[in-house]
C-alpha positions as protocol buffer text, in pm:
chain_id: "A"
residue {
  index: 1
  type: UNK
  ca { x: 1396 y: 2752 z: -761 }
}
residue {
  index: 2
  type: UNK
  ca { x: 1208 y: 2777 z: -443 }
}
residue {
  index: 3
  type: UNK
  ca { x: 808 y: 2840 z: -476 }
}
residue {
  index: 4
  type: UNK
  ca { x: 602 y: 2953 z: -171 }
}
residue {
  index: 5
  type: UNK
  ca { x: 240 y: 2847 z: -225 }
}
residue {
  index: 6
  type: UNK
  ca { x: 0 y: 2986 z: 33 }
}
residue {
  index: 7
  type: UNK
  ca { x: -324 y: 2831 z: 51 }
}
residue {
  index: 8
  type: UNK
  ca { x: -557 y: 3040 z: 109 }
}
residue {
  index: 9
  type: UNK
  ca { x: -827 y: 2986 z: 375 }
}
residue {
  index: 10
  type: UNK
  ca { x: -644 y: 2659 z: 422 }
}
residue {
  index: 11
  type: UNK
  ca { x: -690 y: 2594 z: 779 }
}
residue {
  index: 12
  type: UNK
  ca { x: -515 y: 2284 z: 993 }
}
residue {
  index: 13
  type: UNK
  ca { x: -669 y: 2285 z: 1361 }
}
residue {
  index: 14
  type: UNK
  ca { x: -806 y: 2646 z: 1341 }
}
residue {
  index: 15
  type: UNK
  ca { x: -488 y: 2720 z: 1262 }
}
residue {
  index: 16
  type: UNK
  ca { x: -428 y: 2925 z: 876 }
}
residue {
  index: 17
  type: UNK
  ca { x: -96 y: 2760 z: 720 }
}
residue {
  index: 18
  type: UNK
  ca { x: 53 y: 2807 z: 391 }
}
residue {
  index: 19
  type: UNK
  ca { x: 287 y: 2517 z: 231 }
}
residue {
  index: 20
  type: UNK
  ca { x: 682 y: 2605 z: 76 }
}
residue {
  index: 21
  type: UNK
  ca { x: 759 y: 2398 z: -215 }
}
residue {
  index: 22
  type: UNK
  ca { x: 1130 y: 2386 z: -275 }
}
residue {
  index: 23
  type: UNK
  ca { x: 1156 y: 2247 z: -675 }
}
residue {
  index: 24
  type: UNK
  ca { x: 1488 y: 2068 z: -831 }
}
residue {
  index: 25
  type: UNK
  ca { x: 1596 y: 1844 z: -1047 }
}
residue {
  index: 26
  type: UNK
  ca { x: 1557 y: 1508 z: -849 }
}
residue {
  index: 27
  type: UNK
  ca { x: 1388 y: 1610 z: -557 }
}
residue {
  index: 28
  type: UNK
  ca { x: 1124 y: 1832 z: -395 }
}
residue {
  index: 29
  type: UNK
  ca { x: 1107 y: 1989 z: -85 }
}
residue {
  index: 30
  type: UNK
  ca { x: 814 y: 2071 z: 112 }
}
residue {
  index: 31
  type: UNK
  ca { x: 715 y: 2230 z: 415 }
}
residue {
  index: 32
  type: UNK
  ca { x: 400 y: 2346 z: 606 }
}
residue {
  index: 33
  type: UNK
  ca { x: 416 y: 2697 z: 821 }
}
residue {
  index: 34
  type: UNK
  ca { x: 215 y: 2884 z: 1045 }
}
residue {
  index: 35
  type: UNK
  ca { x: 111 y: 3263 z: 949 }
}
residue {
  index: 36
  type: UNK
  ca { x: 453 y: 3337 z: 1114 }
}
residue {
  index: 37
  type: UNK
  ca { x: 662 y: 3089 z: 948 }
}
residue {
  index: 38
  type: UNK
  ca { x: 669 y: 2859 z: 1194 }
}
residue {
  index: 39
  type: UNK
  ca { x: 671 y: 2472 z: 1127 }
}
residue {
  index: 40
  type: UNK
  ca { x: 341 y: 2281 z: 1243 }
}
residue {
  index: 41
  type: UNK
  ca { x: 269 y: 1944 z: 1314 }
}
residue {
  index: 42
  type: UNK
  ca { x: 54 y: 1754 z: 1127 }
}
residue {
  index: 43
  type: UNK
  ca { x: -69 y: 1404 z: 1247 }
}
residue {
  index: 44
  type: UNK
  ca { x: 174 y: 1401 z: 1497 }
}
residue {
  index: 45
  type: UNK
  ca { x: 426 y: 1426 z: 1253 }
}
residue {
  index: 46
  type: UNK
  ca { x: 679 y: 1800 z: 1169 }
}
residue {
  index: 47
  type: UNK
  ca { x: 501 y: 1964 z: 879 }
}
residue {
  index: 48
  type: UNK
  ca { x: 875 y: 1896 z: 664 }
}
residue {
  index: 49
  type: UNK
  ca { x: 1030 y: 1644 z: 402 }
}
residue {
  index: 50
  type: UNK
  ca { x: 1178 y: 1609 z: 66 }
}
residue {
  index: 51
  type: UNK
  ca { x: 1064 y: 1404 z: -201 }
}
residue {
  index: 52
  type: UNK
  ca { x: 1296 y: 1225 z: -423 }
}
residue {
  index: 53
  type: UNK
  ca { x: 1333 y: 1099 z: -818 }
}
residue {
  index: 54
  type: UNK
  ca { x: 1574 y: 1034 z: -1054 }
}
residue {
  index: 55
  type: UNK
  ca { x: 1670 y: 1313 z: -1241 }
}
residue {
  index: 56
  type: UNK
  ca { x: 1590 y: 1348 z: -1563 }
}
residue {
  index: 57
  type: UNK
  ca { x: 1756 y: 1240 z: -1851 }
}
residue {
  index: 58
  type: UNK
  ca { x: 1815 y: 1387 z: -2230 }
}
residue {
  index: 59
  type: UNK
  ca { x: 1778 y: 1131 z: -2544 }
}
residue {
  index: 60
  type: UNK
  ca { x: 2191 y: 1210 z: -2618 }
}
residue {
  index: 61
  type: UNK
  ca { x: 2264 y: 842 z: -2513 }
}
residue {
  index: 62
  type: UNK
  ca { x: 1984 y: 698 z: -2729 }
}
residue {
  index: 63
  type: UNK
  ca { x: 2051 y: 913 z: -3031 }
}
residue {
  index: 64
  type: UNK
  ca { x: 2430 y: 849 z: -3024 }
}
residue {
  index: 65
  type: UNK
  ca { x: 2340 y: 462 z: -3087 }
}
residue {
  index: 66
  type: UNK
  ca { x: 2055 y: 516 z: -3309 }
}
residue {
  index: 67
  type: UNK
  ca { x: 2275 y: 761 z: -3535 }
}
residue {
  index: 68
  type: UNK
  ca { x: 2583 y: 485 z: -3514 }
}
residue {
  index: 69
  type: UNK
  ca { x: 2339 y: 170 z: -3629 }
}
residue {
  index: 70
  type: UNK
  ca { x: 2227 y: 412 z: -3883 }
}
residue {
  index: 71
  type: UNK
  ca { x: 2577 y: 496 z: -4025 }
}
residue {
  index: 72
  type: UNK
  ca { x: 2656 y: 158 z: -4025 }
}
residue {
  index: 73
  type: UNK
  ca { x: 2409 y: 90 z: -4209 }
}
residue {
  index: 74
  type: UNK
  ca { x: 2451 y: 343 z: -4431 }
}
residue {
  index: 75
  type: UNK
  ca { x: 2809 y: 182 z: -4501 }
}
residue {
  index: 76
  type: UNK
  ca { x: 2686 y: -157 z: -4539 }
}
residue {
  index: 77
  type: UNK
  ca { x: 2438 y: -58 z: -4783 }
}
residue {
  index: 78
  type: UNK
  ca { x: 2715 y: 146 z: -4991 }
}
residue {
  index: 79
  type: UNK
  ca { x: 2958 y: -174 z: -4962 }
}
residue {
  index: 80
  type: UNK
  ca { x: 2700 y: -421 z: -5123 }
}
residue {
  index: 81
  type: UNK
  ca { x: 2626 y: -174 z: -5401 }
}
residue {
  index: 82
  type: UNK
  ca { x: 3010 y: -151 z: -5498 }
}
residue {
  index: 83
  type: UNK
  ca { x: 3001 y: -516 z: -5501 }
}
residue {
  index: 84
  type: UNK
  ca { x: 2711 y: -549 z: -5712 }
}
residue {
  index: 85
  type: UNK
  ca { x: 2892 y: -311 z: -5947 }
}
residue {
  index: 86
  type: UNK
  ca { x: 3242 y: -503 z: -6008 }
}
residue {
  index: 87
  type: UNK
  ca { x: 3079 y: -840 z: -5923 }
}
residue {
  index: 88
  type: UNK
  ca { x: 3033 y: -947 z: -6290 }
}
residue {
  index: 89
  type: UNK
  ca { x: 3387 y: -765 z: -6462 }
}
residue {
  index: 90
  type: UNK
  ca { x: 3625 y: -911 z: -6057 }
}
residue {
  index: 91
  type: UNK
  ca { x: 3418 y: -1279 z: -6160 }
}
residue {
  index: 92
  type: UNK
  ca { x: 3540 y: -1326 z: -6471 }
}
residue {
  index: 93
  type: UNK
  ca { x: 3916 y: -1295 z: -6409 }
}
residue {
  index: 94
  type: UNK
  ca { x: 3944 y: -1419 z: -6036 }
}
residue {
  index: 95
  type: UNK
  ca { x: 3581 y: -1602 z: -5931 }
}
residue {
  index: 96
  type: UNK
  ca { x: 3666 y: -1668 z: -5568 }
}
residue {
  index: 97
  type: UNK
  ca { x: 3814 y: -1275 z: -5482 }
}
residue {
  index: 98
  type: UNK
  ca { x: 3506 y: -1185 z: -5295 }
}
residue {
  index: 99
  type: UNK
  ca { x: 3494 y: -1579 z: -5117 }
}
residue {
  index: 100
  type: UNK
  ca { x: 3822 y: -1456 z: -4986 }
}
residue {
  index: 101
  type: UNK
  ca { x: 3796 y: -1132 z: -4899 }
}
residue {
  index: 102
  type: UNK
  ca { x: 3507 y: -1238 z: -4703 }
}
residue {
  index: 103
  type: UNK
  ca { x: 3734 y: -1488 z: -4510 }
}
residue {
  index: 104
  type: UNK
  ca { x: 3979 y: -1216 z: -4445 }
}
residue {
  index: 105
  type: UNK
  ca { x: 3962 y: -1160 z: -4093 }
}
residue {
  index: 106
  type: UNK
  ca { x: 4037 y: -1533 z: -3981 }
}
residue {
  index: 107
  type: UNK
  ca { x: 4330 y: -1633 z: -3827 }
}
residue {
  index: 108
  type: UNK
  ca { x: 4634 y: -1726 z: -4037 }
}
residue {
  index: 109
  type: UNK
  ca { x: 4730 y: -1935 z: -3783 }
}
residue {
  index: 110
  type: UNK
  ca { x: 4373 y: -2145 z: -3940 }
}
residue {
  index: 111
  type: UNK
  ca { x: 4532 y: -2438 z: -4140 }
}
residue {
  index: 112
  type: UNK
  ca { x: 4182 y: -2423 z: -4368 }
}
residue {
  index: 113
  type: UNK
  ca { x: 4312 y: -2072 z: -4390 }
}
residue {
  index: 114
  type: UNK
  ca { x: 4705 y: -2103 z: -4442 }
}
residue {
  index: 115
  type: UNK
  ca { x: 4735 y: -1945 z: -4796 }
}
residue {
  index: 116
  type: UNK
  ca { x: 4971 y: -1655 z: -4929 }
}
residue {
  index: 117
  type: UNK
  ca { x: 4723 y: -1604 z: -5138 }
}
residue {
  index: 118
  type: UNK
  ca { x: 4423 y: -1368 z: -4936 }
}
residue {
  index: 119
  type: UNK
  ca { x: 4406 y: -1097 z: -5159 }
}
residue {
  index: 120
  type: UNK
  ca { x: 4526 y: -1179 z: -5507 }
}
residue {
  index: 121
  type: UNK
  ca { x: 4494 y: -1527 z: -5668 }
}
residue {
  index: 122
  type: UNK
  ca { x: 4842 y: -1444 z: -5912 }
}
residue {
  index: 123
  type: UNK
  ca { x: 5038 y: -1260 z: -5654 }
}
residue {
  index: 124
  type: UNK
  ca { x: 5140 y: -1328 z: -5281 }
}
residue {
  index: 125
  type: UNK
  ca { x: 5005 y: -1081 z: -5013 }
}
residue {
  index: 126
  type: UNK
  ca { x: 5374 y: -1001 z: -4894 }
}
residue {
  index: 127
  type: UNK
  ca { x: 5463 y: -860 z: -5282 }
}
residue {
  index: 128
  type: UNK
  ca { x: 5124 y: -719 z: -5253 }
}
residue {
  index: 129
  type: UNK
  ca { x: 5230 y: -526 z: -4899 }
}
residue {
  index: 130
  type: UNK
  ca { x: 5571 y: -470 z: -5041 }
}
residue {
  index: 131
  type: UNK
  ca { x: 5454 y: -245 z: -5305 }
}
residue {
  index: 132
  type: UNK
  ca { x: 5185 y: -120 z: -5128 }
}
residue {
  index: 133
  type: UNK
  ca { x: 5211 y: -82 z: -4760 }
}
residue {
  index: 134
  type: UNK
  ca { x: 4927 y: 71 z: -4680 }
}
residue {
  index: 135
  type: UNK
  ca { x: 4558 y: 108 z: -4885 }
}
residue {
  index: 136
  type: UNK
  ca { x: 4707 y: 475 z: -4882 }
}
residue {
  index: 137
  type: UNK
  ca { x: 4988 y: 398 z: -5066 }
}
residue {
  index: 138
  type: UNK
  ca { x: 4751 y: 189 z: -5336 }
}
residue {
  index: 139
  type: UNK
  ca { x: 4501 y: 494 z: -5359 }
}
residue {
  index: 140
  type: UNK
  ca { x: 4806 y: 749 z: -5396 }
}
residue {
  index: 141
  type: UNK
  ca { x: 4967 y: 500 z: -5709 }
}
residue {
  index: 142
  type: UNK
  ca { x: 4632 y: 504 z: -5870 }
}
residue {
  index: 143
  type: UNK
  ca { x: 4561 y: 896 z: -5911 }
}
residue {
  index: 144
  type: UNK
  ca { x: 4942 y: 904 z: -6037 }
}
residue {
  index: 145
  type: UNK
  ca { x: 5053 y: 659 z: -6216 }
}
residue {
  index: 146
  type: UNK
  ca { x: 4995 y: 639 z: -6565 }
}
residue {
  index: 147
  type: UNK
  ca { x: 4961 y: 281 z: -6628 }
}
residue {
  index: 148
  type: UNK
  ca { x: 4672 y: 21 z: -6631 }
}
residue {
  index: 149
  type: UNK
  ca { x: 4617 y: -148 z: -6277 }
}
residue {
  index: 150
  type: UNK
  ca { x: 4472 y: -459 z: -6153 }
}
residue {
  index: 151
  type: UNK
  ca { x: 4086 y: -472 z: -6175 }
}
residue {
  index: 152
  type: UNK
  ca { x: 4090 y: -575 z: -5783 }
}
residue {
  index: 153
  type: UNK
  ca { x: 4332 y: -318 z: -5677 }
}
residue {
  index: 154
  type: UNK
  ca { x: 4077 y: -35 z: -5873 }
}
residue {
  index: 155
  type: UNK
  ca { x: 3823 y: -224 z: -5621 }
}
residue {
  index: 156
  type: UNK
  ca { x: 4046 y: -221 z: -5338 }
}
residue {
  index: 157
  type: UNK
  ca { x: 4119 y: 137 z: -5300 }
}
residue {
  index: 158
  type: UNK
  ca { x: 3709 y: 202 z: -5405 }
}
residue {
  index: 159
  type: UNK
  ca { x: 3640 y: -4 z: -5135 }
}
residue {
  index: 160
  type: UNK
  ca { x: 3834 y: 222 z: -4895 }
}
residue {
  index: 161
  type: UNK
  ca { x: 3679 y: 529 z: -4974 }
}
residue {
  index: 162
  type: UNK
  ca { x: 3359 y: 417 z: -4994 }
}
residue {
  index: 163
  type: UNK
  ca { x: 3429 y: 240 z: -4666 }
}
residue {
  index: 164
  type: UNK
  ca { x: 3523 y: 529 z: -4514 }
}
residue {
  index: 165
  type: UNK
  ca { x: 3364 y: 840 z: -4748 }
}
residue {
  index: 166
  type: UNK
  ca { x: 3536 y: 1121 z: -4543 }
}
residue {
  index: 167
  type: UNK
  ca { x: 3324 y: 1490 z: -4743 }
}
residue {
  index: 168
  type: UNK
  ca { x: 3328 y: 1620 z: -5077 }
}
residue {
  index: 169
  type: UNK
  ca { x: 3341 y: 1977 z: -4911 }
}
residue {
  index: 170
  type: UNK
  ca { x: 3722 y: 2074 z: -5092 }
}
residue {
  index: 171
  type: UNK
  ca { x: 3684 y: 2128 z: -5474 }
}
residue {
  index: 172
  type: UNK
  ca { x: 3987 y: 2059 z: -5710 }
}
residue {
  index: 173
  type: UNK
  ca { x: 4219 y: 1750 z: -5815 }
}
residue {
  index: 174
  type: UNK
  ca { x: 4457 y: 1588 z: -5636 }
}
residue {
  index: 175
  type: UNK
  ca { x: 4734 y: 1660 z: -5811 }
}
residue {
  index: 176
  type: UNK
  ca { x: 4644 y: 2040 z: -5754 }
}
residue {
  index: 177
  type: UNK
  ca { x: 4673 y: 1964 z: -5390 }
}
residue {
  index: 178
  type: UNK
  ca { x: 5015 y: 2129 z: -5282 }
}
residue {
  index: 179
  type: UNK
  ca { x: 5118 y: 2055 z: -4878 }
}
residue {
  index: 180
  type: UNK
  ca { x: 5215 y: 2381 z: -4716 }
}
residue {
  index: 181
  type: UNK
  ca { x: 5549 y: 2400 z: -4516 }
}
residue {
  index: 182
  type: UNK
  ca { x: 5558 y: 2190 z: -4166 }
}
residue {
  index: 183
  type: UNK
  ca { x: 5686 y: 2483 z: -3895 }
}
residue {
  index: 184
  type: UNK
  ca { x: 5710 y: 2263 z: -3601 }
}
residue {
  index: 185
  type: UNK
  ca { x: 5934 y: 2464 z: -3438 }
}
residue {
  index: 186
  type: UNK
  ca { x: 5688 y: 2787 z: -3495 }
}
residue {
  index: 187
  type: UNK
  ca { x: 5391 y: 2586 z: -3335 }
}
residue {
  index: 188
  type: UNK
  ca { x: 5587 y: 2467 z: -3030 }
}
residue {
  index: 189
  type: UNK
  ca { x: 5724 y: 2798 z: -2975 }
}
residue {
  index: 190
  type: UNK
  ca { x: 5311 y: 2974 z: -3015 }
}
residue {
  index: 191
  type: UNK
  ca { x: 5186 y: 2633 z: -2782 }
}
residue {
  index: 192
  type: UNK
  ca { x: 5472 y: 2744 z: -2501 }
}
residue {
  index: 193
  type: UNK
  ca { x: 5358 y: 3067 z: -2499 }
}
residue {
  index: 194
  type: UNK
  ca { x: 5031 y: 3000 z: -2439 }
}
residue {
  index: 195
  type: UNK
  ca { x: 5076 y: 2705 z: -2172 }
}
residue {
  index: 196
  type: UNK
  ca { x: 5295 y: 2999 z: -1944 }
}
residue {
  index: 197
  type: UNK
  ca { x: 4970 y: 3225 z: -1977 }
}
residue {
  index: 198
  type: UNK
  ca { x: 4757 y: 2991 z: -1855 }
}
residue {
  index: 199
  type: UNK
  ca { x: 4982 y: 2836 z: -1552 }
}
residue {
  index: 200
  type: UNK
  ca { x: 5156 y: 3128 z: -1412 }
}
residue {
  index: 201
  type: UNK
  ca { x: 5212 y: 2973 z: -1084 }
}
residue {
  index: 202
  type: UNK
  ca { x: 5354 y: 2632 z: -1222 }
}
residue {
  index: 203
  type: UNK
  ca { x: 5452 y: 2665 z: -1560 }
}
residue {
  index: 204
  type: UNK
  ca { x: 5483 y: 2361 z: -1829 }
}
residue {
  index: 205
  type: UNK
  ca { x: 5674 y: 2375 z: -2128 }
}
residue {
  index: 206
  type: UNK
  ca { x: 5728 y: 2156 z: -2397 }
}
residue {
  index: 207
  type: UNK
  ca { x: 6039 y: 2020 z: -2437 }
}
residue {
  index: 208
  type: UNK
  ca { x: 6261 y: 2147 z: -2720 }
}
residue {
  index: 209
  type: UNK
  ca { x: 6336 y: 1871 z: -3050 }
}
residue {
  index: 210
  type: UNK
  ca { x: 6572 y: 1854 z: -3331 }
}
residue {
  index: 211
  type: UNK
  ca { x: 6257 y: 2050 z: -3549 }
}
residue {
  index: 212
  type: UNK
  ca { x: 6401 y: 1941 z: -3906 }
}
residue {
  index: 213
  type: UNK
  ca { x: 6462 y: 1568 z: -3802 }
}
residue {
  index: 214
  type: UNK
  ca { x: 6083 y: 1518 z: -3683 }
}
residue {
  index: 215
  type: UNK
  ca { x: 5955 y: 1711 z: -3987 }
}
residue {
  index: 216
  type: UNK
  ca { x: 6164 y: 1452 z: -4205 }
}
residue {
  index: 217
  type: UNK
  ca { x: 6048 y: 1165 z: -4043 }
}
residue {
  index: 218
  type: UNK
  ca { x: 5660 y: 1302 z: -4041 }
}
residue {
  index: 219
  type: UNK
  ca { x: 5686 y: 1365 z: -4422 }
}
residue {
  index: 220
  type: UNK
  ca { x: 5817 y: 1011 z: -4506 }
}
residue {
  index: 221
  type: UNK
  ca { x: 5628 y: 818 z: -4698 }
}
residue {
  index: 222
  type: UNK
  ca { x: 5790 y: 531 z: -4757 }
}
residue {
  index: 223
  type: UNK
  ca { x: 5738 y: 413 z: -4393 }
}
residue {
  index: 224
  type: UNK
  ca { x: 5401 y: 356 z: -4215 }
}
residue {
  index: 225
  type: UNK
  ca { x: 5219 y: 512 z: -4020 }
}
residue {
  index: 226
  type: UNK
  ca { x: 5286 y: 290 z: -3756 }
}
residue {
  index: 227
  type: UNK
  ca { x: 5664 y: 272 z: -3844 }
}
residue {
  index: 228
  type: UNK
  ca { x: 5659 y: 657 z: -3800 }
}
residue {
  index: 229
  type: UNK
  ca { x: 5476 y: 676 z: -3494 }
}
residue {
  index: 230
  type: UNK
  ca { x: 5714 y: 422 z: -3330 }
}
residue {
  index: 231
  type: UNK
  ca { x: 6029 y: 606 z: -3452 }
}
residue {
  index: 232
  type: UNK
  ca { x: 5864 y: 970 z: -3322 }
}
């Protein structure tokens, strides 16, 4: 935005001249002119230059770390209470779980490390990953299975969702929760049509797929999620 002040009365060499301020961001402009809008000189020098700064800045940066040490903390706070909780009961039957878990994330390459044992203290961590592949799999055979389970698998999958909390925004059960039907094919068809309205002059398309294969593969759960993605 450009500002013209005029001094009034202001007088350089018996001459009346008014000053142009040009405002942005990072810099201002400024001029001096003559009653006729003329640049004048002014100790030997053109009435004319620019002034420059950084520009300013908004907190965004500053706030995104500040919010992420806070949600971290958040989580760290929620993991110690859960551990306070099944301390005592996880103690009794296996005393050196937690010792372990806490040594999880060595190498197990580390001969001080080389055990099958990480998780469990009675069961090998490749029968562990066998049954359960994922922490998914674990939290799915807990809501439906009607059996008693492992004290440190109950822990396990707690750990996970308190770990990662997600919202509490849907109400119901989980075994009220009913997937819909995958249309792929629908989608694609929707996302073409769109992508040729937006680049007339060089339209893209997606390519065509056997629909009902990828919906097969997408919906199987007895691979990973990683399995899946590399077959897709």
């Amino acid at each position: 935005m450009e500002i013209l002040n005029r001094v009034k009365g202001a007088i350089i060499m018996g001459k009346k001249y008014g000053i142009g301020l040009d405002i942005g961001t990072s810099s201002i402009g400024w001029s001096v002119v003559d009653e006729s809008g003329h640049l004048i000189r002014v100790k030997g020098q053109t009435g004319l230059g620019v002034r420059l700064f950084h520009e300013g800045q908004t907190a965004e940066e500053r706030r995104t770390f500040r919010t992420t040490r806070r949600r971290l903390s958040r989580r760290r706070w929620r993991l110690r209470l859960l551990r306070e909780l099944f301390d005592a009961p996880i103690s009794a039957i296996d005393k050196n779980f937690f010792a372990r878990q806490k040594l999880s994330s060595l190498s197990p390459q580390d001969k001080y490390f080389a055990s099958p044992y990480h998780l469990l203290d009675n069961r090998s961590d490749q029968d562990f990953y066998q049954q359960y592949p994922t922490i998914y799999h674990l939290r799915q055979a807990l809501m439906t299975n009607k059996r008693q389970f492992d004290l440190r698998e109950i822990y396990l999958a707690i750990h996970h969702i308190v770990k990662y909390r997600g919202n509490f925004l849907s109400s119901g059960t989980a075994k009220d929760f009913k997937p819909g039907e995958l249309k792929l094919e629908t989608y694609f068809e929707t996302l073409n049509a769109q992508l040729a309205i937006l680049f007339i002059d060089e339209p893209i398309q997606l390519p065509s797929l056997n629909w009902d294969e990828l919906v097969t593969l997408l919906t199987d759960t007895s691979q990973s999620r990683n399995d899946r993605q590399k077959a897709v």
